[in-house]
N, C-alpha and C positions, 0 to 999 in steps of 0.2 A: 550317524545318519539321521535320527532320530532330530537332533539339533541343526541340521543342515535342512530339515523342513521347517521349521520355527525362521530359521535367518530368512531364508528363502520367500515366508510368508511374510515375513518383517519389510522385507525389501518392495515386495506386489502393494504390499500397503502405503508403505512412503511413495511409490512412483503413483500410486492414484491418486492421492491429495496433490501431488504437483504435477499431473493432468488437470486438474480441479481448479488449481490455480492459474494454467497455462488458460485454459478456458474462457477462465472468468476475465483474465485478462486480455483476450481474443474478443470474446462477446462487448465490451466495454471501449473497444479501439475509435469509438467515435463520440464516446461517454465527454463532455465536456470538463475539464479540469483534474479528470480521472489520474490517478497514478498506481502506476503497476506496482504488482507484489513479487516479490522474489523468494522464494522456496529454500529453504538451509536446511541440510542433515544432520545428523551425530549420530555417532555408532554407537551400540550399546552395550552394559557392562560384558569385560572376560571372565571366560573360567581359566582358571589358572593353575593348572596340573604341576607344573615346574617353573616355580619364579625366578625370576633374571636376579643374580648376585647370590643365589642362595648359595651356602655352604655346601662346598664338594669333597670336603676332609682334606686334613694335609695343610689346612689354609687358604684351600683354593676357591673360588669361588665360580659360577655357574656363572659362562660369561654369555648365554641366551639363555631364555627358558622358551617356554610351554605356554601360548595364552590360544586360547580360541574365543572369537566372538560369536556374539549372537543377535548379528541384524542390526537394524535402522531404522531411526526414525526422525517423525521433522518434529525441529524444533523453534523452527519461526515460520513465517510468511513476512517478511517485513516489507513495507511502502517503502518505493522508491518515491522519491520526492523532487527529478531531476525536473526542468521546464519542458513544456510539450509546446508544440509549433502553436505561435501565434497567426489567427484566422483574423481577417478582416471582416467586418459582415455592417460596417456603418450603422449600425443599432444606436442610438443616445444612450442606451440603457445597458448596452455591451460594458463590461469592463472588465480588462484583463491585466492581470499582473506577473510584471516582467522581473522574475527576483522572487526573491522572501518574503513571504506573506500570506493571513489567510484574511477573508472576512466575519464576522461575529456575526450568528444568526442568533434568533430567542425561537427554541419549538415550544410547541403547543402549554407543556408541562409549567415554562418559566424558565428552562434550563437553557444552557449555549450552549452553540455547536460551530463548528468552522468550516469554510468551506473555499474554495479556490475557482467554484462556477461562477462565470462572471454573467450570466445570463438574468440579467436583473429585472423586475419589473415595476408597475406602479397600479397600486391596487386603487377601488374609489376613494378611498379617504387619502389618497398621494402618498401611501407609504411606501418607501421602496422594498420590495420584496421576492425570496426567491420566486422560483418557476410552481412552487409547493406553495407559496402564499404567505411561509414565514418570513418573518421582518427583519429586514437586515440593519444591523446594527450601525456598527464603524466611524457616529459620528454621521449618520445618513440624518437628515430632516425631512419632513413632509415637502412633496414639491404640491404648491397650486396650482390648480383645478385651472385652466387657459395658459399655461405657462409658456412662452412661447419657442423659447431656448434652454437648452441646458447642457453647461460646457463643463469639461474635468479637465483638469490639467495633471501631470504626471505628476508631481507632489501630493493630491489631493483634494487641492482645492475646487470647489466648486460654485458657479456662476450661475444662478437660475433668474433669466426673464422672466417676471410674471406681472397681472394685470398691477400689481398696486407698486412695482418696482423691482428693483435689484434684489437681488438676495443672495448672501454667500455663505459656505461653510466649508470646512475640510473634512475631510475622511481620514480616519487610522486606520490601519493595519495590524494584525495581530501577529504574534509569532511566538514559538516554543523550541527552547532549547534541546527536544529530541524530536521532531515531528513524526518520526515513525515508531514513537510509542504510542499517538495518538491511535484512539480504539477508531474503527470505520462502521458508520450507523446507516449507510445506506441513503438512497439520496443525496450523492454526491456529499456530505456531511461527514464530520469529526468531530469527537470529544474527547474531550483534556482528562488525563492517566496520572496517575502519580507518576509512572515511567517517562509521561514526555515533557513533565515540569511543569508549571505553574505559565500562564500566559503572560506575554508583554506585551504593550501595544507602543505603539510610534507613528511615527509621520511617512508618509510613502516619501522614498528616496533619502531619506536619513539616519544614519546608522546604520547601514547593511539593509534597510527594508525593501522590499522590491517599489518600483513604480506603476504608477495607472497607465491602462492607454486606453483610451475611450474609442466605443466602436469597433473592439475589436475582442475575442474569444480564444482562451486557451482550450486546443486542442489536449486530446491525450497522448500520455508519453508512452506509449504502448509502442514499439516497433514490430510489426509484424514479422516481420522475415525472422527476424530473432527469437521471435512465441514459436513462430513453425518450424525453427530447425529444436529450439529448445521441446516442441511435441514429440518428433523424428527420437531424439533422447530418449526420453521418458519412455516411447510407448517400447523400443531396443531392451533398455534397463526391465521393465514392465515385462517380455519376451524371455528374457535371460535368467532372470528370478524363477519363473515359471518354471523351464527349462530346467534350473537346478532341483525344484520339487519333484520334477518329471524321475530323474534319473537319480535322485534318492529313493522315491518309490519304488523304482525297477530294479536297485538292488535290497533294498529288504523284501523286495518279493523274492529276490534270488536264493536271499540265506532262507526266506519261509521255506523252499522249493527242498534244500539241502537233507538228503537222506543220510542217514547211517547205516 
């Protein structure tokens, strides 16, 4: 009984961290580029009073034994990485990628990060940069100060009217061989793990890379109806857990009770 309060509290534990998660992925359902977490268990080690095959004399062997566990816990959170509804919203500076791909930002420090917000801006000096002011990378150029147009094409390449002429360039794309080993730094931002591999960069629409669409914003892939019955779970499991503490308690209260 003693051990049936240990699982039982093992269990309260894990279903709050994936409340925590359901949450954070609730709170976030309109976070742009966002991608939800998914929550994974593992039971934890048995005690093994009578092991399965052990010798039962004669030659025989013990064709079940004895295991009792003891609880659960989480051992991931891992990004889903699926696409989320693409939003129109006409912005020149919107861009959304449809497929595989992040963009390279540079933070404060000198380091990169990646990022799938396509909500770009353009600071005074025309750098393009996120919504935080960090510069985004990808092959971006400074656009001029009057510039009158500026076109993307779903490859990458880009068209910039400006006072003294034409100007063009293309944009890469970055990508990693695990993206949900990438670490999450907040601000819509990722950095490269040893677990999600070494970056590659490419051409949008070549090689499996996704393509640009200008003007337009990835939504997050958050499905609600799905967070809220996945909550209805949790807080059940969260109930149940309890419950078995409850009625452990009530019998070793019973045997304290027990007179001679």
């Amino acid at each position: 009984m003693i051990q049936s309060l240990y699982s039982g509290a093992t269990g309260m534990e894990a279903q709050q961290v994936n409340l925590n998660t359901i949450a954070n992925n609730l709170a976030n359902a309109n976070t742009t580029g966002f991608k939800r977490s998914k929550i994974e268990f593992q039971d934890l080690l048995y005690q093994t009073p009578r092991a399965v095959g052990a010798e039962a004399g004669g030659g025989n062997v013990v064709p079940t034994g004895v295991e009792t566990g003891n609880g659960t816990r989480v051992v991931s959170t891992a990004k889903i990485f699926t696409q989320g509804q693409l939003k129109q919203t006409g912005e020149k500076f919107d861009m959304a990628i449809e497929g595989d791909g992040f963009m390279q930002v540079q933070r404060p420090d000198g380091s990169f990060a990646y990022t799938r917000d396509g909500a770009l801006k353009v600071n005074g000096q025309g750098k393009v940069t996120t919504s935080d002011g960090f510069p985004v990378l990808s092959g971006f150029q400074p656009i001029p100060p009057g510039s009158t147009g500026v076109s993307v094409s779903g490859n990458g390449e880009v068209t910039v009217q400006g006072p003294s002429g034409t100007q063009t360039f293309r944009i890469q794309l970055s990508r990693f061989a695990n993206p949900s080993g990438l670490r999450s730094l907040g601000g819509n931002l990722y950095e490269e793990t040893p677990a999600s591999g070494t970056v590659e960069q490419g051409n949008p629409g070549e090689d499996g890379y996704g393509t640009l669409m200008q003007g337009f914003l990835e939504s997050s892939n958050v499905n609600i109806v799905e967070e809220m019955v996945n909550m209805i779970q949790a807080q059940r499991a969260y109930e149940i857990n309890s419950k078995a503490i409850q009625t452990s308690d009530s019998m070793l209260e019973q045997m304290a009770q027990i007179k001679r």
